[in-house]
C-alpha positions in Angstrom: 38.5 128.1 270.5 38.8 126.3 273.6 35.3 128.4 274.9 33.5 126.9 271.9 34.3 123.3 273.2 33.4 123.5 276.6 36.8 123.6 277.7 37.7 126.0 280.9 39.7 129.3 279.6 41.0 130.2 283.0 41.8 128.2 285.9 42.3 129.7 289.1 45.0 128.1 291.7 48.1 129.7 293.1 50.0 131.0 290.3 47.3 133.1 288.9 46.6 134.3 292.9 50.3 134.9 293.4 51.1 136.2 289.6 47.7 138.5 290.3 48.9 139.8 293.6 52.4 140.8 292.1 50.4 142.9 289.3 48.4 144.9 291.8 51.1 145.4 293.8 53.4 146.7 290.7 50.5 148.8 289.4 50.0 150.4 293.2 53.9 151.0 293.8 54.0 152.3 289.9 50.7 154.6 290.3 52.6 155.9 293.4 55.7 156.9 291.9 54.2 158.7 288.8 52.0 160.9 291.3 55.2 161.6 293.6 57.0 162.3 290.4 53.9 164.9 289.3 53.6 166.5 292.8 58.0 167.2 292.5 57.2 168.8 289.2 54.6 170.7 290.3 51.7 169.0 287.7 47.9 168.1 289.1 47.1 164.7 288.0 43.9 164.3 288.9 40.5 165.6 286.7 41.1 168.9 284.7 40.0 172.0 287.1 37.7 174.1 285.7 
């Protein structure tokens, strides 16, 4: 609704930088682990060989 009256939907300032950050981070260190985890296991995780 706000969109429809003109109003700004997102603001950008520190929080959403810092709260932004923190998600890249968590999805970097998470994307990590899962492929370490894969390799241990002996699983490919990248495209389907052919």
């Amino acid at each position: 609704m706000p969109a429809n009256m003109g109003m700004p939907v997102f603001e950008w300032n520190d929080v959403t930088s810092s709260s932004l950050d923190a998600h890249l981070v968590f999805g970097l260190l998470a994307a990590a682990a899962f492929a370490s985890i894969a390799q241990a296991m002996g699983q490919h995780t990248g495209p389907a060989r052919r």
